[in-house]
Each structure stands twice: as structure tokens, then as C-alpha cells.
C-alpha positions in Angstrom: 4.5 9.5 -17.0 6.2 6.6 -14.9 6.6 7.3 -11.6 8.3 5.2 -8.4 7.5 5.8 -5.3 10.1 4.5 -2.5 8.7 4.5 1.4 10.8 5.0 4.1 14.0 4.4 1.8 17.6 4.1 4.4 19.4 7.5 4.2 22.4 5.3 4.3 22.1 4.0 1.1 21.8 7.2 -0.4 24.8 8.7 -2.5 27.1 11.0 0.0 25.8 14.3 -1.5 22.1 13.6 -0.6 23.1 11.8 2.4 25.1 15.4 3.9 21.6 16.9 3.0 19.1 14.2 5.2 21.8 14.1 8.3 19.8 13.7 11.4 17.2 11.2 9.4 17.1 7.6 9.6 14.6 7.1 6.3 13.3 8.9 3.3 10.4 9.1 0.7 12.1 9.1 -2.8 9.4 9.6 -5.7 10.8 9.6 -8.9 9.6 10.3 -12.9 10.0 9.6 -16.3 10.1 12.7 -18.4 8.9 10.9 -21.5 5.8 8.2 -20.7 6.9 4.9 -22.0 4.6 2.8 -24.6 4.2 -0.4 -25.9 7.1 -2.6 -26.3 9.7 -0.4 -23.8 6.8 0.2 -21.3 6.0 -3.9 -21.0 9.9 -4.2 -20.7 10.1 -2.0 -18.1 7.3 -3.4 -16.2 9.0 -6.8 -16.3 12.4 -5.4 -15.1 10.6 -3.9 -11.9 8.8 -7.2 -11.3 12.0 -9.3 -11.4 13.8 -6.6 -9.2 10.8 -7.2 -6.7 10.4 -10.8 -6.2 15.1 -11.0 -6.9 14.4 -8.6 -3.3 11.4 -11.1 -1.8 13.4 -14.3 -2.5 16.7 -13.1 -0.8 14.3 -12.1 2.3 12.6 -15.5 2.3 14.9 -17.2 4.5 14.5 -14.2 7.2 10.5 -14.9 7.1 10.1 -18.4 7.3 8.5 -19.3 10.5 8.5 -15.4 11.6 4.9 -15.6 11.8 3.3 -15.0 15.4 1.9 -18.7 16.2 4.6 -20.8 13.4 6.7 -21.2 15.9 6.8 -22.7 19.4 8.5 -20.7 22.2 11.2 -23.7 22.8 12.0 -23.4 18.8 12.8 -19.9 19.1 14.8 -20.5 22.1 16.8 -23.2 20.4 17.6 -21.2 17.0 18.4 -18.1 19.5 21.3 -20.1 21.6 22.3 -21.6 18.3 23.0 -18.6 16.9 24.9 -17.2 20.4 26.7 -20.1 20.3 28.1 -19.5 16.4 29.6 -16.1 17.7 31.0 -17.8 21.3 32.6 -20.1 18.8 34.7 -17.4 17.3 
């Protein structure tokens, strides 16, 4: 039996049924299963498709974590990308 396990999952993104049902909650633990266990050829397939889906996620986060590390960057560089940001929305 397959089974996916999603931690602390945003009740936002949750279809509007469910989401009526978790009002007052800001996350969620979703577990889901497969009736039927998948084998050989279907279960490698599906395997792959949840390893894409992962690192699609991790490469559209990279940009977020680059330098986010305590000691990769200096207090003046976060300074400097700080008031460059401000300064994008004072531009508006």
C-alpha cells in the first residue's frame, strides 16, 4: 500500500469543502493511500513522478535559500539586499 504523508500542509490550499471543515487552523497533516499496492513497472513510475515533483519544488525554492545560512552572509549584505528591496516597492 502506498502511502503520502504531508506535514503541516497550508489549510489554504485545501479545496473550500475541507477548508470550511479546518476554520480556525493555519496547517494540517494529510496522510493519504493507495487501495491497490503498486508493482513493478507502475510502482518505479510512480516513484520517479514523486522524485521530480520534489526536487521541480526544491529548485523553485533555491533562489530563496541561497545565502540564508546563519554565517553566509555578512550583516552589511543583508542590509544592502533589505533597502534594495524597500527601495523596489518606494519605486512604485
Amino acid at each position: 500500500m502506498n502511502k503520502i504523508v504531508r506535514e503541516h500542509y497550508p489549510v489554504e490550499n485545501l479545496p473550500e469543502d475541507l477548508r470550511k471543515e479546518f476554520a480556525g487552523f493555519d496547517t494540517v497533516r494529510i496522510v493519504t493511500e493507495d487501495k491497490e499496492e503498486l508493482t513493478g513497472l507502475a510502482a518505479v513510475e510512480a516513484m520517479e513522478r514523486r522524485y521530480q515533483e520534489h526536487w521541480q519544488k526544491m529548485a523553485a525554492r533555491a533562489p530563496f535559500d541561497i545565502g540564508a545560512h546563519r554565517g553566509q552572509v555578512t550583516i552589511e549584505e543583508a542590509v544592502a539586499r533589505i533597502r534594495a528591496l524597500r527601495d523596489e516597492w518606494d519605486d512604485e
